[in-house]
N, C-alpha and C positions, 0 to 999 in steps of 0.2 A: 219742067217741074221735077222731073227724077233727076236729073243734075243739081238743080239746087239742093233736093234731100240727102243726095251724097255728101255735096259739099258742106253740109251742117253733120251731117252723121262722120266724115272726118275731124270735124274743128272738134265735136263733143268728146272721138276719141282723144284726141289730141290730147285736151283738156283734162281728162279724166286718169291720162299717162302722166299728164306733169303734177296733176293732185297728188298721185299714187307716190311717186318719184319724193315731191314732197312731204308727203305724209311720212316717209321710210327715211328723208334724213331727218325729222322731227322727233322719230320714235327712237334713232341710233343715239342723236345727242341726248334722248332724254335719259336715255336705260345703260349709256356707256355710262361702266361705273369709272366713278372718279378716281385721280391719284392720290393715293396717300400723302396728307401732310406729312406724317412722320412714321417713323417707321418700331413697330412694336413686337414682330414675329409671332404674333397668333393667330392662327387658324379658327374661324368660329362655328359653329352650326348649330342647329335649332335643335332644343330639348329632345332627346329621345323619351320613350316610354322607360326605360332602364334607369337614366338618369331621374324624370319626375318620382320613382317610386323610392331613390336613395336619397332625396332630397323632398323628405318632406314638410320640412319646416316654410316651403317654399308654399304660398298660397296660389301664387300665378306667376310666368313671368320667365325670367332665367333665359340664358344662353351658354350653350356647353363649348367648352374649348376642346378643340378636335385634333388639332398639332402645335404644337409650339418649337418653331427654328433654334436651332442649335446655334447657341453662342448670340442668342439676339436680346435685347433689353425683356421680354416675357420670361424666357428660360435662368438670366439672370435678377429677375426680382422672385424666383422657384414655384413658376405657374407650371401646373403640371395638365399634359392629356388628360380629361376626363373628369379636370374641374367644372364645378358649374359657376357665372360670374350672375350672382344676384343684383349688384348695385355699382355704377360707376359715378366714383366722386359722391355716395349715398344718394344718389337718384336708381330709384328700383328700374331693372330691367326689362322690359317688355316683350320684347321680339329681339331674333337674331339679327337683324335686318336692321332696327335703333341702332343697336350696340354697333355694328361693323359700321355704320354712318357716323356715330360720333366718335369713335376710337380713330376712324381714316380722318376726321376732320381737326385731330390733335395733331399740334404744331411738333417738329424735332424741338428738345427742349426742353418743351413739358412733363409736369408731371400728372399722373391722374392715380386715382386710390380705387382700387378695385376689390371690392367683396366679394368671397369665394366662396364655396362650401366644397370641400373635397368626396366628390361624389363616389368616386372609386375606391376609395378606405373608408368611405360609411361613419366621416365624421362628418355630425349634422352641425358641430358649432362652428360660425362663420369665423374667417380672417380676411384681415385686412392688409393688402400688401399695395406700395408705391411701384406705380409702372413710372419711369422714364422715357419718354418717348428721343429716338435718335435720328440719325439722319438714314436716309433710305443708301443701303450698299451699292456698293460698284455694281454687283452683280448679284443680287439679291435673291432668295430663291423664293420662286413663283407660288407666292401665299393666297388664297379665294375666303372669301367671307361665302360664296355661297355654295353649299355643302354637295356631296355627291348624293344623289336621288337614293342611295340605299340608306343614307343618316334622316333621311325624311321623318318628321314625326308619325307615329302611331298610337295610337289608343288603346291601352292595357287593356289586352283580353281575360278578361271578370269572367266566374260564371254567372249561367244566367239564374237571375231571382225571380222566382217566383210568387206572384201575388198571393198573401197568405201564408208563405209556409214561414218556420221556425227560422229557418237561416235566415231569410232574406238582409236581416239588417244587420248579420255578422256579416254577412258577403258584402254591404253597402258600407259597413266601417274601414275594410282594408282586404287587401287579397290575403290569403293562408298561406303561411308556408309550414312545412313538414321536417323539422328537426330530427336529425339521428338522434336516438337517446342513448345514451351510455349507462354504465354501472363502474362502482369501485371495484378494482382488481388489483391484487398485492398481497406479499409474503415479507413478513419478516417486519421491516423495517422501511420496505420499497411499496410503492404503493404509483397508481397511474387509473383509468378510465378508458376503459372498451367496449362493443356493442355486445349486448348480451352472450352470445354464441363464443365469445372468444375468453380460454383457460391459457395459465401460468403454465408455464413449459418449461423455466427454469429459474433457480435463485440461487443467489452465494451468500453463504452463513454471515458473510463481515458484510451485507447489505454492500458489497462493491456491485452486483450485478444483481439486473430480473428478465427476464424474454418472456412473453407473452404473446397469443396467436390464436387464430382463428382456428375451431373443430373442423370446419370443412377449408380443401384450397388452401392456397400455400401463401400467408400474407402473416408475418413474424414482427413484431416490434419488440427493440432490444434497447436499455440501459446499460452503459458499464462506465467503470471509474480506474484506474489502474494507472502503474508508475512507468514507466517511458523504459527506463533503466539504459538512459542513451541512442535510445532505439530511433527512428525518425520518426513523427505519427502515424506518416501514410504504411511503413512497414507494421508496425505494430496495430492497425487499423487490417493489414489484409492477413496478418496472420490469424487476428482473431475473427474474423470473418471464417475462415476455412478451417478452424476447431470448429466451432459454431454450426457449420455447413457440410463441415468435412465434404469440401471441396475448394482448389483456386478459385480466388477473388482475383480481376482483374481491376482496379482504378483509374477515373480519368485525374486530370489533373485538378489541384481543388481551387473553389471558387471561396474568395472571400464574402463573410456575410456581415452584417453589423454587430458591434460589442465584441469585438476580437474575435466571432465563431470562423468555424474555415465548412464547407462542404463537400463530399466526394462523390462522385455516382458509381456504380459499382455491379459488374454480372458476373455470373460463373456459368461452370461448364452444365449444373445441373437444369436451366433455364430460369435460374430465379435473379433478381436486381432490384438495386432501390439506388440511396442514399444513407451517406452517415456524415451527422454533424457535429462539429468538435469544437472545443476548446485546450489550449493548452498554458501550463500555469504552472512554471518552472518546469519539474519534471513528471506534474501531473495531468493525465489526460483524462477528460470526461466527455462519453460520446452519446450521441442517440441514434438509432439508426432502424431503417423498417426496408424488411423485403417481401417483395411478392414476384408474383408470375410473370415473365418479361410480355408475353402474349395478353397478359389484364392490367400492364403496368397503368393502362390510363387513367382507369375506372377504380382499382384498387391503392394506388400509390399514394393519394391525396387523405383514404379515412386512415389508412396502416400509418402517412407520417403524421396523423393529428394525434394517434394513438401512442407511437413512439415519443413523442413531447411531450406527451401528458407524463408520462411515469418519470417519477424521481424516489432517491435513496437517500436516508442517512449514512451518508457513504464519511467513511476518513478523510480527513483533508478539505471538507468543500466550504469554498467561500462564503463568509458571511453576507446575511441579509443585507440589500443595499433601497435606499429609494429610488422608487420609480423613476425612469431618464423618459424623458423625449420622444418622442416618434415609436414608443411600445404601444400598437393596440390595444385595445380595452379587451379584443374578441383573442385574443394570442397569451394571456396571462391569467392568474391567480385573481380570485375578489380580495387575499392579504396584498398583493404587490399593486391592486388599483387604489388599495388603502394607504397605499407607500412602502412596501416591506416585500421585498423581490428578492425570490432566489434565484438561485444560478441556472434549472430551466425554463425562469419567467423569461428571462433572455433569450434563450434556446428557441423557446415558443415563437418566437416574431417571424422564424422561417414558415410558420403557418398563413402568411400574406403571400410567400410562394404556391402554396400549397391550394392556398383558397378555401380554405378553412378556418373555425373561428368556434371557439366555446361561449355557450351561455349558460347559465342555472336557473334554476327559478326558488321559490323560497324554502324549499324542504332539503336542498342541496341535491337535488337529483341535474347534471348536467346534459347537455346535449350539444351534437355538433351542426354548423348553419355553413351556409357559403355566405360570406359578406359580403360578394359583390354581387348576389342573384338574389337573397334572401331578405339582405338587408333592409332596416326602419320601414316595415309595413305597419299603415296606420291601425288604429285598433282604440276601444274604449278610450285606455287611460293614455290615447297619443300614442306619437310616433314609438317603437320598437319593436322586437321581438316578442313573436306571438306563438304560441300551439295551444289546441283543442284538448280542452279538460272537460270529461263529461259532458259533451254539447256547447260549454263558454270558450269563449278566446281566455287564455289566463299569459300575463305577460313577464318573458324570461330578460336577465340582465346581463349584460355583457361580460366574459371571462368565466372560469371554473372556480365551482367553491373546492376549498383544503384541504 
């Protein structure tokens, strides 16, 4: 009798080994993901909390693109990191999960139409761009639809509301954000937009030049306009730096930026550094430039250059009003140049997508500065945008600085 009950208590293991065995190639074939029919170079992952909040036109849905391979049919149809794709082929998108299923199940060959909302420049109107799909590389680099555990979705932390009280249903319209405010500041002819505490330091009579700067701490933002006289930029860029300072400027080499501007970074021996941004146009140079404390450059380098782009001069020589081009922020220019009518530092201004900074105004012309990628289209009464607290209401600010 205990022989036989071994012998069934072995067969059951047995049995329940070759289950197990089976059940574990059943669960491999089901969950190995499959091979790409064709090959598209994006990288996908599930909505962050960042992304839902820059995308609110979004009701539900979405899938964020996390890399896009260099030199692959995504990079050249201009999908950029940090888009979000609402709709493929105009079937809305659900999950990260649909999307990498049916993009891997596009043939080399085809094509599909993918709707975008450019989540990271905080533009909420959608585009529509053709993917090609191509044949998968020789040696392809190792692309995952499924995201690294730290891109995991989250749930924007709200505060909490309280049953009864006043806020509750401004806190349930949209989260708050807190705008720097600015004021007008300018002499002569030159005129720009700084936080309260910060006074005019210097001007020149022919509106060529204005320096402006904080009472406390060492953060300058300077305007000038001035003729070359043969000189190279960069030399003429560091001398006037060190009147200015009266001390050596040192220069790295400069970085081109868009609309013919160039950029330099720049420290001296007294501890202070920033940037100065130029143009040149024949023999005339027009620069911006803001410096602060090389030990606060983090903290302080991003409002001093929103501050330094803001001022401009009726200066000698400067180019006339042009229409708006392409690819200028709404949050890096003038309410005249969103009208179509762009000066020379509406242009200037774009370097504030570096910066991470962005102007709005609200209706009385008082501006304020936002960060566009953190601050951006919180929902609010009258919809998606830019919002601060007026007297207890949300009251909502509009993209760019008023004149």
């Amino acid at each position: 009798m205990v022989r036989r009950f071994k012998e069934w208590k072995v067969i059951a293991l047995t049995v329940a080994v070759a289950l197990a065995l089976f059940a574990g190639v059943v669960f491999y074939a089901v969950h190995q993901a499959a091979r790409p029919e064709g090959y598209s170079g994006l990288e996908l992952a599930p909505m962050t909390a960042a992304a839902w909040a820059r995308t609110p036109m979004l009701a539900r849905g979405g899938v964020l693109v996390n890399a896009v391979a260099a030199d692959s049919p995504a990079a050249r149809a201009g999908i950029k990191p940090g888009e979000v794709i609402s709709a493929l082929d105009g079937d809305p998108v659900l999950t990260a999960r649909q999307a990498a299923d049916r993009i891997k199940a596009t043939k080399a060959g085809s094509s599909m139409a993918l709707t975008l909302f450019d989540a990271a420049s905080g533009d909420i109107r959608p585009r529509t761009v053709s993917l090609l799909f191509t044949e998968m590389p020789v040696t392809p680099k190792k692309l995952s639809v499924r995201p690294p555990r730290t891109l995991a979705k989250r749930e924007p932390e709200l505060p909490k509301m309280a049953a009864g009280a006043a806020w509750s249903r401004r806190i349930a319209l949209g989260a708050f954000i807190k705008p720097l405010p600015l004021k007008g500041i300018g002499a002569g002819r030159c005129n720009g937009f700084a936080p309260e505490e910060w006074r005019v330091r210097g001007h020149d009579a022919d509106n060529s030049m204005l320096h402006v700067a904080a009472e406390e701490g060492f953060q300058h933002a300077l305007f000038k306009v001035g003729a070359l006289d043969g000189r190279k930029p960069e030399d003429f860029i560091a001398a006037w730096l060190e009147e200015v300072f009266r001390t050596p400027a040192v220069l790295t080499p400069a970085q081109d930026r868009p609309f013919g501007f160039r950029v330099v970074n720049f420290g001296n021996r007294k501890g202070g550094a920033g940037f100065v941004q130029y143009r040149v146009t024949g023999d005339r140079i027009v620069l911006w430039a803001a410096a602060v404390a090389a030990g606060e450059a983090a903290t302080t380098r991003p409002i001093t250059g929103a501050v330094a782009l803001s001022l401009r001069c009726a200066a000698p020589g400067a180019p006339r009003a042009v229409p708006r081009r392409r690819g200028m922020p709404a949050t890096s220019i003038s309410a005249r140049c969103i009208a179509g009518d762009c000066e020379e530092g509406d242009f200037a201004g774009n370097y504030l997508a570096v910066l991470r900074k962005g102007y709005v105004h609200d209706g009385k012309d008082s501006v304020y500065l936002v960060n566009p990628r953190r601050d951006l289209w919180q929902n609010g009464a009258k919809g998606p945008g830019y919002y601060h607290q007026v007297k207890g209401d949300n009251e909502k600010l509009e993209p760019g600085r008023t004149n």
